[in-house]
PLY file of the C-alpha trace (Angstrom):
ply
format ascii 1.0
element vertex 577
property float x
property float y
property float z
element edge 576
property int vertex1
property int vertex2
end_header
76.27 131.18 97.64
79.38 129.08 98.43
79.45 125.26 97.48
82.00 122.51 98.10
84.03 120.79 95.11
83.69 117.29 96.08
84.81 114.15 94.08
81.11 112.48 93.10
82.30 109.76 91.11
85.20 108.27 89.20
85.48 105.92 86.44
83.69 103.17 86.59
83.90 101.72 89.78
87.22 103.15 90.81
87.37 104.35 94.07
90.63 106.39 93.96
92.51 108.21 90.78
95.54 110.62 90.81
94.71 114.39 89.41
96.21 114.89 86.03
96.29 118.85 84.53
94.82 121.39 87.00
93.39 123.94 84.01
92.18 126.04 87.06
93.68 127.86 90.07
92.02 129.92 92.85
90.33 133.59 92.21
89.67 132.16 88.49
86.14 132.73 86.99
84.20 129.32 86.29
81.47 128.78 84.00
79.15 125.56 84.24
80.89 122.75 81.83
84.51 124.24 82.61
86.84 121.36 82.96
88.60 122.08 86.32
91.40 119.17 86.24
91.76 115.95 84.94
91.60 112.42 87.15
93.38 109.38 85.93
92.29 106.08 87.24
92.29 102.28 86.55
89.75 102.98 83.78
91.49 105.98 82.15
91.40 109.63 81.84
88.00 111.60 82.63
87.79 115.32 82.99
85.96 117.08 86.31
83.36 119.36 85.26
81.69 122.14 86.90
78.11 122.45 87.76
78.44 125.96 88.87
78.72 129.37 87.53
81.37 131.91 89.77
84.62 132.36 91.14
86.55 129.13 92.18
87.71 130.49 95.80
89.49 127.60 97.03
91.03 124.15 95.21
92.81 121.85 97.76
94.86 120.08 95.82
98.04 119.39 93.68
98.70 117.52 90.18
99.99 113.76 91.11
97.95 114.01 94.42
95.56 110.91 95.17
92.30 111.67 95.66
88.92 109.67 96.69
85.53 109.64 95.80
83.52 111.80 98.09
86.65 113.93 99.34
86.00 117.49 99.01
89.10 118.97 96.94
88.17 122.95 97.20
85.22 125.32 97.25
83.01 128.14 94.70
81.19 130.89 95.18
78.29 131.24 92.97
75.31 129.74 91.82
74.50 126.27 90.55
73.28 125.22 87.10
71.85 122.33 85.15
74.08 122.92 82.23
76.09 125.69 80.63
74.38 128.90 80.68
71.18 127.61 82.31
70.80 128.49 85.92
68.54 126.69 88.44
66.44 127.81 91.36
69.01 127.34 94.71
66.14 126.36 97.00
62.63 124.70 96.46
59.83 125.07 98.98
59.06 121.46 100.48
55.74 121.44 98.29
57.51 121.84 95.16
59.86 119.28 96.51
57.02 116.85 97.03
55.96 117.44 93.86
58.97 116.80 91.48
59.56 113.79 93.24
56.11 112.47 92.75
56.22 113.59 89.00
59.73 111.42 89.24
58.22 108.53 90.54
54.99 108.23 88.00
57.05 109.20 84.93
57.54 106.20 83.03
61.25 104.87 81.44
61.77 105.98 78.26
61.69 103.73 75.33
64.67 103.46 73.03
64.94 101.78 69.77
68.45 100.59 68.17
69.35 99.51 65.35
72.71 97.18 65.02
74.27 94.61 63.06
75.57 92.87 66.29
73.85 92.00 69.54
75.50 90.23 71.73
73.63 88.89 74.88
76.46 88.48 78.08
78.89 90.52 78.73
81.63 87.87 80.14
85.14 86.90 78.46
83.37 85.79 75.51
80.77 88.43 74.64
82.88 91.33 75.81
85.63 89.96 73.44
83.07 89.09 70.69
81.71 92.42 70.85
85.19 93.91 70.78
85.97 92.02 67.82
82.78 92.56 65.63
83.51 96.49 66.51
87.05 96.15 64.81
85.77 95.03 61.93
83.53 97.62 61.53
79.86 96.01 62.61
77.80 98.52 64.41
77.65 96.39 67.83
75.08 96.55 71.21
76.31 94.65 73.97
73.44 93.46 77.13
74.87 92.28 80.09
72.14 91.84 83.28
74.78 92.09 85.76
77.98 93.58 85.91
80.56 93.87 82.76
82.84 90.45 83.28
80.72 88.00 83.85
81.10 85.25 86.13
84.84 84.57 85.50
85.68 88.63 86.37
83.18 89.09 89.18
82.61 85.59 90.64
85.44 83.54 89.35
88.69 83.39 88.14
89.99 86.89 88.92
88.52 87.38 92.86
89.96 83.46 93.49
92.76 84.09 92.23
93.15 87.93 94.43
92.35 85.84 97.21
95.17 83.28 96.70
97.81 86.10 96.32
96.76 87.37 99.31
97.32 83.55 100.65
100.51 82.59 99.20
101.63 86.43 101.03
100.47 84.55 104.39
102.17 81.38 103.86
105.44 83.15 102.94
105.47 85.05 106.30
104.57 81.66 107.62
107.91 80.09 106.64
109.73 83.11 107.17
112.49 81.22 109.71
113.54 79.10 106.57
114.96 82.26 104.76
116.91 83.20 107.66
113.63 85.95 108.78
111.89 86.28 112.07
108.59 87.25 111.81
105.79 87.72 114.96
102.32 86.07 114.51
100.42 86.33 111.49
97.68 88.40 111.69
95.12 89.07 108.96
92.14 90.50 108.26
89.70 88.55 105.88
87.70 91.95 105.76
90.74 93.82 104.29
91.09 90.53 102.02
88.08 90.48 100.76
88.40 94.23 100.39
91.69 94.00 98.26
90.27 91.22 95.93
87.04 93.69 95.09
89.47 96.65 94.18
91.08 94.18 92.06
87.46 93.51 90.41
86.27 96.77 90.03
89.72 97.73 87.98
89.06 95.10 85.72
85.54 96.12 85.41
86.13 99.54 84.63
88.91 98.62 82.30
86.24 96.51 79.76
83.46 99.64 80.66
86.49 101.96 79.01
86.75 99.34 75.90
83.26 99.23 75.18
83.81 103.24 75.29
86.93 103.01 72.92
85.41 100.78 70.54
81.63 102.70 70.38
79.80 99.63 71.47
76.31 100.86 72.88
76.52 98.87 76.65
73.13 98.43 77.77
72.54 97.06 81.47
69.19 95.03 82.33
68.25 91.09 81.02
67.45 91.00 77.58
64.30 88.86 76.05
63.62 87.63 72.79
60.58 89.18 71.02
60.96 87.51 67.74
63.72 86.42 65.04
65.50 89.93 64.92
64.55 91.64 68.50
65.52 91.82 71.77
64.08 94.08 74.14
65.33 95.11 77.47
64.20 96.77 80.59
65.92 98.90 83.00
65.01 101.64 85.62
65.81 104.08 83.37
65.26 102.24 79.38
63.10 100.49 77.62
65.10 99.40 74.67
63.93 97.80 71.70
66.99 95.94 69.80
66.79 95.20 66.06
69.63 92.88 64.82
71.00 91.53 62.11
73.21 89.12 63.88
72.87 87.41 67.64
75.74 86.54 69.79
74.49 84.67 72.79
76.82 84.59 75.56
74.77 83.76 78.64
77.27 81.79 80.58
76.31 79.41 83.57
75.80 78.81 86.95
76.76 76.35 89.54
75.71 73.15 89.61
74.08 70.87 92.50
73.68 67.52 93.76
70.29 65.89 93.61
70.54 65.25 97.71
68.49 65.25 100.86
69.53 69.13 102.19
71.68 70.07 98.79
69.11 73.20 98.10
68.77 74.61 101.59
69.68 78.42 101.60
73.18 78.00 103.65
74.63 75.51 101.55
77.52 77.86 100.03
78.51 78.26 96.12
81.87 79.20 94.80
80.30 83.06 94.71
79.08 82.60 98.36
82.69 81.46 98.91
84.13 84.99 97.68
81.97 87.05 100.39
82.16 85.41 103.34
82.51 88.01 106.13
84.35 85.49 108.50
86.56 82.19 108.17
84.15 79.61 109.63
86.03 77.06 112.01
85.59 74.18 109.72
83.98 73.53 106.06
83.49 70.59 104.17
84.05 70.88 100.02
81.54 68.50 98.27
83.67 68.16 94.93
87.54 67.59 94.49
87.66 69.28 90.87
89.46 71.84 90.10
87.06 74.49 92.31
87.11 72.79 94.88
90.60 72.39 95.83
91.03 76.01 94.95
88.55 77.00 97.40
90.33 74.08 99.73
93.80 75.15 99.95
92.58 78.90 100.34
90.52 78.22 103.66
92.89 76.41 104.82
95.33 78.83 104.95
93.41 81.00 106.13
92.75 79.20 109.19
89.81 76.84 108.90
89.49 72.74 108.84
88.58 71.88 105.60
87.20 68.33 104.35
86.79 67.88 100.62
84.19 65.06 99.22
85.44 63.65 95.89
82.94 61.06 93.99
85.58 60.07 91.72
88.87 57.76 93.04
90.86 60.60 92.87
90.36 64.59 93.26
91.55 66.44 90.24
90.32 62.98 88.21
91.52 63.88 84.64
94.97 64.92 85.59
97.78 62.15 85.51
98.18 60.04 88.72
101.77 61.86 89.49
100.38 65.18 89.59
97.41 64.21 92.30
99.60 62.81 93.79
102.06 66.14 94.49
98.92 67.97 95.01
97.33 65.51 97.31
100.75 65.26 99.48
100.49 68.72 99.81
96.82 69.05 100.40
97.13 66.60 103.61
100.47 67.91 104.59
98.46 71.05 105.61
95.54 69.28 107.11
93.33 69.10 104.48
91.04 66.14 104.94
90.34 64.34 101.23
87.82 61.51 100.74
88.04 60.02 97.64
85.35 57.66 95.99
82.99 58.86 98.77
79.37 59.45 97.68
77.65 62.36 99.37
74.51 61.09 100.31
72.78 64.23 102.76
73.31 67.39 104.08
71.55 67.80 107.56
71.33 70.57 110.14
71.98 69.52 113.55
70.14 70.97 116.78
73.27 74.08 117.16
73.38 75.00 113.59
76.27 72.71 112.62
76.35 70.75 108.79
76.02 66.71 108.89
77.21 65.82 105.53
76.27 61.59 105.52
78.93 59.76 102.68
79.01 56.31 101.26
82.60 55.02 101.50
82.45 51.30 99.94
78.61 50.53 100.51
79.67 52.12 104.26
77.72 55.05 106.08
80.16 57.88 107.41
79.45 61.53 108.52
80.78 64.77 108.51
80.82 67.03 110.96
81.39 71.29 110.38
80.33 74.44 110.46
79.59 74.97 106.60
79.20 73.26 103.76
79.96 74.29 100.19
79.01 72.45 96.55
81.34 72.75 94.23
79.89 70.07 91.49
80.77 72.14 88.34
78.21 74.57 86.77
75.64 73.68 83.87
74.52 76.40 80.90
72.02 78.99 81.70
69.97 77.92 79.06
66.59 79.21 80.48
68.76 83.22 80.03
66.80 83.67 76.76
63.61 81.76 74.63
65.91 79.75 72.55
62.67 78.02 71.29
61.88 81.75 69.79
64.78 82.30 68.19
65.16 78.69 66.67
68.38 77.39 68.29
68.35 74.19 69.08
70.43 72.21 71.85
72.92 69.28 71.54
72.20 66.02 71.97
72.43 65.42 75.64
70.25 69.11 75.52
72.67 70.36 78.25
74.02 73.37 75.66
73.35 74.99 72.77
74.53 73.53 69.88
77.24 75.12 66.93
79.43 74.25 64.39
83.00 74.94 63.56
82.15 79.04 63.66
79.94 78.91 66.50
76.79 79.36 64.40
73.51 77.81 65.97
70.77 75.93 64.60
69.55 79.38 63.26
72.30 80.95 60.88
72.08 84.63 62.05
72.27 83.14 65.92
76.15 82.29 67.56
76.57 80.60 70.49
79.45 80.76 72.41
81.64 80.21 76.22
79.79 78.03 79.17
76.14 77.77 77.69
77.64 75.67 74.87
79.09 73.17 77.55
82.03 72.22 75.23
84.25 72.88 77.23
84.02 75.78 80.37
86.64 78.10 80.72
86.91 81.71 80.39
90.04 81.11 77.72
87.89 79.40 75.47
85.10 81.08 75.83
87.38 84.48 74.48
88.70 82.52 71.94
84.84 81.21 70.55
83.77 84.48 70.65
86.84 86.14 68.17
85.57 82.80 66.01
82.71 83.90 65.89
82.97 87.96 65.52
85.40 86.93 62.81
82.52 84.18 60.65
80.31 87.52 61.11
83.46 89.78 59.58
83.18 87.72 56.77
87.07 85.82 57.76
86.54 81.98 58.15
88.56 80.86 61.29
87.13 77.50 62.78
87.69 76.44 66.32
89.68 73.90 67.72
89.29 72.06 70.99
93.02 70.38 70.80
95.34 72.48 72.21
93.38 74.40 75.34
95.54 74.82 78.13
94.22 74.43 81.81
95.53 76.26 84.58
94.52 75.00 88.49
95.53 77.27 91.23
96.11 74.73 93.92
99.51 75.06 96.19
101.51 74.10 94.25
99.79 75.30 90.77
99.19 72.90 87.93
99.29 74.11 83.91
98.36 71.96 81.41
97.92 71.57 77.88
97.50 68.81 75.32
97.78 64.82 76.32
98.09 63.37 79.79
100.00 60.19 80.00
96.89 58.75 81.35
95.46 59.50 77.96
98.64 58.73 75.78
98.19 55.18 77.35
94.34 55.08 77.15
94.74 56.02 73.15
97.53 53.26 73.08
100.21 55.74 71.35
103.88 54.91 71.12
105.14 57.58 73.10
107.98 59.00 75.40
107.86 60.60 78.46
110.54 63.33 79.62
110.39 64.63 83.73
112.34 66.72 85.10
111.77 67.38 89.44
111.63 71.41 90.61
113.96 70.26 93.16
116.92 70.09 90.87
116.13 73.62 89.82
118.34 76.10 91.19
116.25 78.79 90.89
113.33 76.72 92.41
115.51 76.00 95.57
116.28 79.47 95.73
112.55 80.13 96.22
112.46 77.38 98.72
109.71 76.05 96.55
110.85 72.65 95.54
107.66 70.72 94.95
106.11 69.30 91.63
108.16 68.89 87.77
107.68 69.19 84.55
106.68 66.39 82.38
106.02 66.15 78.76
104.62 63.45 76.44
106.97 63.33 72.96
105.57 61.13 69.77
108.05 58.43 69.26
106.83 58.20 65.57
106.66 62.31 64.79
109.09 63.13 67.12
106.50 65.90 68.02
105.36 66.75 71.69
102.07 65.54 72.22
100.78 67.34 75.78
103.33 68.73 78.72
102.10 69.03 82.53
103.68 71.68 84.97
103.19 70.96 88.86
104.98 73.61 90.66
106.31 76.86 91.07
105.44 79.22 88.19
103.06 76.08 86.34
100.79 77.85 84.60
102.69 81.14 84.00
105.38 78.68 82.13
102.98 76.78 80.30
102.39 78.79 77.50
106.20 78.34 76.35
104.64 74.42 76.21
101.76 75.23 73.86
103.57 77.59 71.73
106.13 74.53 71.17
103.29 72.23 70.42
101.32 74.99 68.48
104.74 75.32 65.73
104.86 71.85 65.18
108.05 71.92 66.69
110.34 68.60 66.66
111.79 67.56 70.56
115.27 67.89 69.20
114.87 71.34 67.55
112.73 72.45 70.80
115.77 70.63 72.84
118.34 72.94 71.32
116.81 76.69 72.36
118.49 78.31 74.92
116.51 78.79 78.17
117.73 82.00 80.60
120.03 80.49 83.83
118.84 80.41 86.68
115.28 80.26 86.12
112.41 78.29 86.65
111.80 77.82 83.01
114.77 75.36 82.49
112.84 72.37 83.99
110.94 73.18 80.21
114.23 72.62 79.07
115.74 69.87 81.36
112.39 68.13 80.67
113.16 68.18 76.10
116.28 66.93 76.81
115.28 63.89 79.30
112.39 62.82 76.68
115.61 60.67 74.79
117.34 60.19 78.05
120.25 62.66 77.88
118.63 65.18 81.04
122.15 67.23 82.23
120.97 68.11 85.93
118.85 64.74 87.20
119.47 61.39 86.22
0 1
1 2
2 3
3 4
4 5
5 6
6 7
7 8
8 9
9 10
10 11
11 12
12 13
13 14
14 15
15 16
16 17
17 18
18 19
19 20
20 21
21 22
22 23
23 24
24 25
25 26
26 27
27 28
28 29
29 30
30 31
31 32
32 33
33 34
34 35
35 36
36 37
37 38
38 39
39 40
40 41
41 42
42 43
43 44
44 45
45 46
46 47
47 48
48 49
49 50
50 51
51 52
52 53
53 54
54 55
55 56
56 57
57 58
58 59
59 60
60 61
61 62
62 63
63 64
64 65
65 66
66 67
67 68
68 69
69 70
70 71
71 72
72 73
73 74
74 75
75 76
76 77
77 78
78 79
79 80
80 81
81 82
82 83
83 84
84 85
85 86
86 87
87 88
88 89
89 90
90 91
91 92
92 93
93 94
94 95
95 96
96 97
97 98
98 99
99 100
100 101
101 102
102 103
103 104
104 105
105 106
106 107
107 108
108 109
109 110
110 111
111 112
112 113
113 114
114 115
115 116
116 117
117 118
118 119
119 120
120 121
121 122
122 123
123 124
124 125
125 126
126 127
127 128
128 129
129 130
130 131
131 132
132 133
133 134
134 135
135 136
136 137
137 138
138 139
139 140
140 141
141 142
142 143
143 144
144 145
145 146
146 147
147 148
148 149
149 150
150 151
151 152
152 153
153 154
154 155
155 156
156 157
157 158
158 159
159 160
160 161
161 162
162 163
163 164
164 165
165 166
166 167
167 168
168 169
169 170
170 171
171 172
172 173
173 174
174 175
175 176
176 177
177 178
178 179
179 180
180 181
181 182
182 183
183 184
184 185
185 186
186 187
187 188
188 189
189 190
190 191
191 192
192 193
193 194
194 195
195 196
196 197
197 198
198 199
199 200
200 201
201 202
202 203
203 204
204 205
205 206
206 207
207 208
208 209
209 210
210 211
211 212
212 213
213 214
214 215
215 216
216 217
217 218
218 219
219 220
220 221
221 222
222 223
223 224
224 225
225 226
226 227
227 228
228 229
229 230
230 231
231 232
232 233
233 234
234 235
235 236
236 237
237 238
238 239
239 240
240 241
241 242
242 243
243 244
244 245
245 246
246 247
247 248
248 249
249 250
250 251
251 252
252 253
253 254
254 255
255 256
256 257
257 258
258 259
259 260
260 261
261 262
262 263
263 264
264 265
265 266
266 267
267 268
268 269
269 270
270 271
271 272
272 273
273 274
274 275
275 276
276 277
277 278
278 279
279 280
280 281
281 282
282 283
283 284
284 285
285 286
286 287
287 288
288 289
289 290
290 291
291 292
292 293
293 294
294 295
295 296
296 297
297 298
298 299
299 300
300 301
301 302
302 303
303 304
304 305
305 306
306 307
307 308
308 309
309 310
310 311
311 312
312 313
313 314
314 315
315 316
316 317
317 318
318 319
319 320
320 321
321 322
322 323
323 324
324 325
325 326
326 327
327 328
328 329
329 330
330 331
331 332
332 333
333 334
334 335
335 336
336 337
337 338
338 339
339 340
340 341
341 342
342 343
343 344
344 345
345 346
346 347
347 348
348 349
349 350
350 351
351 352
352 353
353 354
354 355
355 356
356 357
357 358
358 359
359 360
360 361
361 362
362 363
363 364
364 365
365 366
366 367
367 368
368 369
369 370
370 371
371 372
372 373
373 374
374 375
375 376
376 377
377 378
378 379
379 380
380 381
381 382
382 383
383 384
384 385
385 386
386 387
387 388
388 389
389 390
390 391
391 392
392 393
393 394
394 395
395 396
396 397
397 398
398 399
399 400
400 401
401 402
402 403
403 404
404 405
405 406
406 407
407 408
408 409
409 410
410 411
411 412
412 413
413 414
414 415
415 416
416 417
417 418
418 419
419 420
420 421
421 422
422 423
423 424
424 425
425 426
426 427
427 428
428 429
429 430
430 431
431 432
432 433
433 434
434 435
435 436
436 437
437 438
438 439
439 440
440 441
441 442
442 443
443 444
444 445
445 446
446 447
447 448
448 449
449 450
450 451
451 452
452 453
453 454
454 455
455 456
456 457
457 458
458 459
459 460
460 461
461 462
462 463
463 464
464 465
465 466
466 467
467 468
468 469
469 470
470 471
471 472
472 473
473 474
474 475
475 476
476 477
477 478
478 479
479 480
480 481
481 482
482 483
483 484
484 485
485 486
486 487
487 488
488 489
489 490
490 491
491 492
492 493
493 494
494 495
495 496
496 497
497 498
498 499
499 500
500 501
501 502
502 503
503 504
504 505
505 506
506 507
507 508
508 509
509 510
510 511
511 512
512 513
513 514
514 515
515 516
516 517
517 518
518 519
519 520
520 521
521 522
522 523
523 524
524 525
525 526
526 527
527 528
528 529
529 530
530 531
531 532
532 533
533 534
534 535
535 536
536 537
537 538
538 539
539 540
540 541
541 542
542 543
543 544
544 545
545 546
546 547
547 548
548 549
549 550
550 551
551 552
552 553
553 554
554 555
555 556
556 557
557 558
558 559
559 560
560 561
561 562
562 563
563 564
564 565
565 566
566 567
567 568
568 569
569 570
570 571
571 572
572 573
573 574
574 575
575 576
């Protein structure tokens, strides 16, 4: 009997993958288990198997081609088999059909007990890098994650926002394409293709942690895990019941978004930052409830990609804890392109009117003022998902406003063989720190005693331009009444910024005039939060303004504002005065 070679799967959730070594050619004999040729792919190396016994008559393709999961990539002659040397009946009557299916459907999941030092509950960028750490120190670790490997950061977050502004600073550049001397026609674009693009980028990153929990033998088990008692989880699956027996408990359960206690706030079309990453279309107009950092993300996207975009901020200014020189760069910008920002503005309701459009009601000073557009999306920050396991069970207790769990210094919980660590310890949500708690705390478990910090965690806001920060603000500086210095230095005396035609934004640092040490440095502009790590790493060494003043930064880049900025903290800047 003849059968097709076709491409089932790939790694992970790859889609595509090159052919490596082709061990096989046409007229070769081919017994079930052979390995045919090898595919590489954003998750590594895996090896294509037959399932068949006979004489490979046909194979379609070439080592370096690119091939795609269900393409057919040659053809056999012979007879199909469940495993080496086992062959299987090639055609079942419809009755016996019937019948294994039915068995199928009564047979119940198997139960599976395991037995590990390490569980670790969430699989996001703190329990994927917990459970990579407590593998390198040798713990025998099981990771549970309900969803998909990545967590909300990977799959809902950081990494598809910031696919989807690439694809919108590509726009904007062919947008302004008469300024570099360029004539280009109309810009067309495709949020399907987009949106297409920024899940590729997802499902590589996915399949990259699926291959490190592979490399470092930590047993992944999919489905939501509950607490039994002190030392057990179990979890459920379509295929598993598993039965975990630890010795020590990571919880990493992350968080979800956050709402306002308003008339129309939980009706089903009121968007999250999630729903804001799968929208099939770019609705005409949408107004932001929230001017944090999400939600002037989410603004400047939408608005480049066509739609009207209001954004609701409670607080007197969006992006509230940043300095008042930085909004104020971002908040030029912002309206430059037509966003619409309302600042101290209360949002009161959300109402539908009679043709489906959103009537958002705000209180501007004690004043009533609507709203009208198409959608609506919250973007109010996120709060711990708390309820994700019976914390009561396993005795963890919360903080003191009970809006996270609470840990010490090595992330250890109420209970001393329970961590907590990233969002559902609200201390402070990002997926940075979140990474960071969780080597802290696979580390306490390894038996090596490194405590976290909370001083030094950089921020980086993908607005247009970017922001990266790290340290003190001057707003705090002031607030803390230091004796400090300030040193600024404007993108637009960067050569290699006006080269880029990006010109907006500078970098500014805060200097101790009694230490002579840098204190906090902001970045508004081109590069900002690629360049501020070259910020913390000078604040990290303890490293004096003058000493930092005299290394040598690369000409022309954008990373000499760093530099321009040292040397204007004592007044002697070379290219602004």
């Amino acid at each position: 009997m003849k059968y097709n070679l076709e491409i089932e799967k790939l790694s992970g959730h790859d889609s595509s993958g090159k052919v490596g070594k082709i061990n096989k050619k046409a007229g070769d004999a081919v017994s079930s288990g052979d390995v045919i040729f090898t595919i590489e792919s954003g998750k590594g190396t895996m090896k294509y198997t037959s399932k068949y016994k006979g004489i490979l008559e046909e194979l379609t393709i070439d080592e370096g081609d690119t091939i795609k999961k269900g393409q057919v990539i040659g053809r056999i002659e012979g007879e199909l088999v469940s495993e080496p040397g086992a062959s299987m009946p090639q055609q079942r009557t419809q009755q016996e059909t019937r019948k294994t299916t039915y068995s199928f459907g009564l047979a119940k999941p198997a139960v599976k007990t395991y037995e590990t030092e390490v569980a670790v509950v969430g699989g996001g960028p703190g329990g994927y890098v917990a459970a990579i750490r407590a593998a390198q120190g040798g713990k025998k670790v099981v990771l549970i994650e309900e969803n998909r490997l990545g967590g909300t950061c990977l799959n809902h977050g950081c990494i598809p926002t910031k696919a989807l502004v690439s694809s919108v600073e590509v726009i904007e550049k062919i947008r302004h394409a008469e300024s570099f001397g360029l004539e280009a026609l109309e810009v067309k674009f495709s949020l399907d293709k987009i949106m297409k693009r920024k899940d590729e980028v997802v499902n590589t990153l996915v399949s990259g942690i699926e291959h490190l929990m592979e490399v470092n033998q930590i047993e992944y088990i999919s489905g939501r895990a509950e607490v039994k008692d002190l030392e057990t989880l179990t979890v459920k699956n379509k295929s598993t019941d598993a039965v975990i027996k630890f010795k020590k408990l990571i919880i990493a359960a992350g968080s979800k978004p956050s709402s306002l206690p308003i008339e129309g706030a939980d009706s089903k079309d009121i968007l999250t930052s999630q729903d804001l990453l799968e929208l099939k279309e770019v609705p005409a107009s949408i107004t932001i409830i929230g001017g944090g950092v999400i939600g002037m993300e989410f603004a400047f996207i939408y608005n480049a990609l066509g739609a009207k975009v209001n954004v609701v901020e409670y607080f007197p200014q969006i992006l509230n804890t940043m300095d008042e020189d930085v909004i104020e760069v971002i908040k030029a910008s912002a309206i430059q392109r037509g966003i619409n920002i309302y600042e101290s503005a209360k949002a009161v309701s959300i109402k539908t009117a009679l043709d489906g459009t959103k009537i958002v009601e705000v209180s501007e000073n004690n004043e009533a003022k609507y709203l009208i557009s198409e959608k609506v999306a919250m973007a109010v920050g996120r709060k711990a998902n708390l309820e994700a396991l019976d914390l009561a069970k396993l005795n963890v207790e919360l903080n003191e406003k009970c809006n996270g769990i609470k840990v010490d210094g090595y992330m250890r919980t109420s209970n001393p063989n329970v961590y907590a660590i990233g969002d559902i310890t609200n201390i402070i949500q990002l997926a940075h720190v979140a990474s960071h708690q969780g080597i802290v705390a696979a580390d306490h478990i390894n038996g090596v005693e490194n405590e976290m910090h909370y001083d030094l965690v950089p921020s980086a806001i993908f607005t247009a331009p970017e922001i990266g920060h790290i340290g003190l603000t001057e707003k705090e500086a002031l607030s803390q009444k230091l004796d400090y210095v300030a040193g600024k230095f404007p993108f637009m005396a960067n050569g290699k910024a006006q080269a880029m035609g990006q010109v907006e934004g500078f970098v500014k640092l805060i200097g101790s005039r009694e230490t002579g040490k840098i204190l906090g440095g902001t970045i508004v502009g081109v590069h900002g939060t690629d360049m501020l790590s070259t910020i913390s790493n000078i604040i990290a060494s303890g490293m004096t303004m003058d000493k930092a003043a005299h290394v040598i930064y690369a000409h022309p880049t954008a990373a000499e504002s760093i530099h321009e900025a040292l040397l204007s903290l004592d007044g002697r800047g070379i290219h602004f005065a």
